[in-house]
N, C-alpha and C positions, 0 to 999 in steps of 0.2 A: 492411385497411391495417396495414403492420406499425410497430413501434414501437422508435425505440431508449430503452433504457434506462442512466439515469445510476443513480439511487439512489434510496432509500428513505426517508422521512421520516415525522414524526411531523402527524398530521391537525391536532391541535390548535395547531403552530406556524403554521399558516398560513388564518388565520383567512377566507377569501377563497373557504375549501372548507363551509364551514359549511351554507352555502344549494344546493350544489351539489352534484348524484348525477353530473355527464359532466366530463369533461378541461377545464380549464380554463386561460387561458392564465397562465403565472409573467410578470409584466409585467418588460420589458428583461431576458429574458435570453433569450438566442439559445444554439444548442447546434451539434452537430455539424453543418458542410455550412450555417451558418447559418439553419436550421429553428429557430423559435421552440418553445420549451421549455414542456410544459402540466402540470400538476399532475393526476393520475388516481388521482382518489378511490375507496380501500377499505376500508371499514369503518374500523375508527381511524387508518388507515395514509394517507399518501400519496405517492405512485408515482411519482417526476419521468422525464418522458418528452420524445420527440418526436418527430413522423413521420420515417420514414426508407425510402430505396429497396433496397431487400433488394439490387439489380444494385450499387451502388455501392461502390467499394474504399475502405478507409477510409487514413489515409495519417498521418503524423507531427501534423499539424495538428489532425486530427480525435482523435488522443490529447490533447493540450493541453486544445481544446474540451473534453473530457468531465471532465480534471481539474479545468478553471474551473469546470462549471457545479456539481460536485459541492461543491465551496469554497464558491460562491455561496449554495446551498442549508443550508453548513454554520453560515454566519452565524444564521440561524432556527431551526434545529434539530437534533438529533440525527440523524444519517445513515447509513444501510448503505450503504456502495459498489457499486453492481453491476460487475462485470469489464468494460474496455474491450472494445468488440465484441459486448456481449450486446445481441440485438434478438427480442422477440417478432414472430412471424406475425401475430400479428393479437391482437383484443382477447380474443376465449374462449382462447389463452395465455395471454395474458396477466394474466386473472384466474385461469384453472387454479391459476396457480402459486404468485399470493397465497394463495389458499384453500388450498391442500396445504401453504402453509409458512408461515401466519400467527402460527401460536404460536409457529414459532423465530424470527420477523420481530421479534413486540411483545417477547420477552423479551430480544432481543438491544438491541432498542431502549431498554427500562430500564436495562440494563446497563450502555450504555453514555452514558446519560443523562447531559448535564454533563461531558462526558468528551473528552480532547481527547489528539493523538499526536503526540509529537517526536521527531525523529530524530535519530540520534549516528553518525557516522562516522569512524572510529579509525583510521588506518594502522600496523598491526600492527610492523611492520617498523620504522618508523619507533622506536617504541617498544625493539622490540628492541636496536636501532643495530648491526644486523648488514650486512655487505655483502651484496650479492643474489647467488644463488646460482651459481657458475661455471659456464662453459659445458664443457659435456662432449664431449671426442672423438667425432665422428662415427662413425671406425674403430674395431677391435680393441675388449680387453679386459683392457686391459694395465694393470699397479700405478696410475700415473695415474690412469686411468677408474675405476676398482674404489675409490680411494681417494677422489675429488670425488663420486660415490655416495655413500657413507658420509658425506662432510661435509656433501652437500647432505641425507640423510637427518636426521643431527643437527640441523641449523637447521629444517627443517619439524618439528621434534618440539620445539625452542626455542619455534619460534613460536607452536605449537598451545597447548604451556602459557602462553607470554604471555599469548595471547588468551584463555584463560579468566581467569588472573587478572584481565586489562582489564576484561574483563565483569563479575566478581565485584566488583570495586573502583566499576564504576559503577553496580552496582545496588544498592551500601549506599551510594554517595554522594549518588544522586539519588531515593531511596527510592520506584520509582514505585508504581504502582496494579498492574500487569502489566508485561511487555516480551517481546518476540521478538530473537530475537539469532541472527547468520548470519553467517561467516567467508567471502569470497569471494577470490579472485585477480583483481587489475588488473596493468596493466603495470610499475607501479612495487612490486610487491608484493602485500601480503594488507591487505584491507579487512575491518574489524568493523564490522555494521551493526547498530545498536541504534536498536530501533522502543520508545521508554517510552508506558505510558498512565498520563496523572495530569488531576486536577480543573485545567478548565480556567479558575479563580479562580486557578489555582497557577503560571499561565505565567510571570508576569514576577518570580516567586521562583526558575524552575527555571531560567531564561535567565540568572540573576545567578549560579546555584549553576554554572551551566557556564561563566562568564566566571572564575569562582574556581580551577575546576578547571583549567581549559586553562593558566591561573596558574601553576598548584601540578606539574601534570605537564607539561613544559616539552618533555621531550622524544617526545613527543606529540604526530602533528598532527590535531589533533580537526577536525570541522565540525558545524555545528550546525543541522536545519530545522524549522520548523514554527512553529507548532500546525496541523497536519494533523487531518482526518478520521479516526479512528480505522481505518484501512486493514488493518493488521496484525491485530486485534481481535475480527472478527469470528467467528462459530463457524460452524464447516464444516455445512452442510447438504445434505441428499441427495436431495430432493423434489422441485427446481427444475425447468420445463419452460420452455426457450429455447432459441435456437439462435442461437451466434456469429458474428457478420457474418465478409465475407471479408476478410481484412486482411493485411498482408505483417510489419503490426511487432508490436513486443512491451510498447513500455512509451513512455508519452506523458512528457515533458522534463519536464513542471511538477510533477509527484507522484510520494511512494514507489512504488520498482518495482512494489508488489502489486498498485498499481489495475491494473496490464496484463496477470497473469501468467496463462496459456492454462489456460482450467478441465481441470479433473483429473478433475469428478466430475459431473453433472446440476448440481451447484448455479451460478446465477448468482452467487451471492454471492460475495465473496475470500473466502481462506480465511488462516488466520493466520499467514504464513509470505513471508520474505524471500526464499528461494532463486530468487525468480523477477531477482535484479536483476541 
């Protein structure tokens, strides 16, 4: 029977594993394809899971599903994300990979013990207050083109230092624990996406300190989400044995891009980085 997996948790939050060596069911929570969701006990660790048809395409929906249940789970305890789409074969995978990667599992799991992820979304541009960049001649190469080159060259080199100082200005403003930080391109411009890790005692101090700032920098369109799962956070591991369901998308609507982003490497686990969004 193969298994999808959501994430990893800590045994002792869920005290229901105590008496029990076999998978047990996490009462009212449903998962992907609405397959009830079971707890699978390992050693100090436990393993939120749930049966799943290896034939079956997983779709926008079934990204959502995996965000909630990992949230759900994040309520009780500390969490490692597993990547959207990771599904062991069966259960001797499925413990393989605990066993070969327990020690990064429990350390990653202290680590981030009490620990919780907010996200900051900056439009670059916005900030800048530059207009977006001209459109260029299709033809020739003539003074015109040669010259909106160069202006469009300067503004991406404006921007790029903007966006460090933006970064720099929000990680003394909001002093986190860690953070990941990634410049993308949308339509309307360049997005800053700032992943903080801070004590999640500190959320409703860091939500006040972002209602302050977005205040203070005015010409700024900030957005603000979370307390997330520490998604960004996790540390890259190389051990993992799984194999990713077949799936057409990339990133489920309800959480930062990373819970989606197509493994790089054996590891099931995220790894700490934004460029997937």
């Amino acid at each position: 029977m193969a298994w999808y997996a959501y994430c990893i948790g800590e045994k002792q939050a869920f005290p229901e594993l105590a008496r029990h060596r076999k998978p047990i069911p996490l009462e009212s929570v449903l998962g992907v394809s609405g397959n009830q969701v079971f707890l699978y006990p390992a050693s100090d660790l436990a393993i939120v899971v749930s049966e799943h048809n290896p034939t079956e395409t997983l779709n926008q929906k079934a990204g959502v599903d995996h965000a909630r249940v990992i949230a759900d789970c994040f309520k009780h305890s500390t969490v490692l994300p597993f990547r959207f789409g990771t599904v062991f074969q069966d259960d001797e995978g499925l413990r393989k990979s605990i066993r070969s990667n327990q020690r990064q599992f429990q350390g990653n799991l202290e680590r981030l013990h009490g620990k919780t992820e907010m996200h900051l979304k900056i439009h670059v541009d916005a900030c800048c207050n530059k207009e977006l960049d001209k459109h260029l001649p299709l033809e020739g190469v003539g003074k015109e083109y040669l010259s909106n080159l160069r202006e469009n060259a300067t503004r991406q080199r404006e921007r790029q230092t903007r966006a460090r100082a933006v970064s720099f200005q929000m990680h003394r403003m909001f002093s986190p624990l860690d953070e990941e930080v990634s410049c993308r391109m949308t339509d309307s411009g360049k997005m800053l996406d700032i992943a903080h890790l801070i004590d999640r005692k500190c959320v409703e101090r860091y939500q006040n300190k972002f209602t302050t700032t977005s205040t203070m920098m005015r010409e700024c369109h900030m957005q603000l989400s979370g307390p997330w799962p520490p998604y960004h956070f996790v540390h890259r591991l190389t051990r993992g044995v799984h194999a990713p369901a077949q799936t057409p998308i990339q990133a489920p609507a309800s959480a930062p891009a990373a819970v989606a982003a197509a493994p790089k490497s054996a590891s099931p686990l995220l790894e700490p980085a934004l460029a997937a969004v």
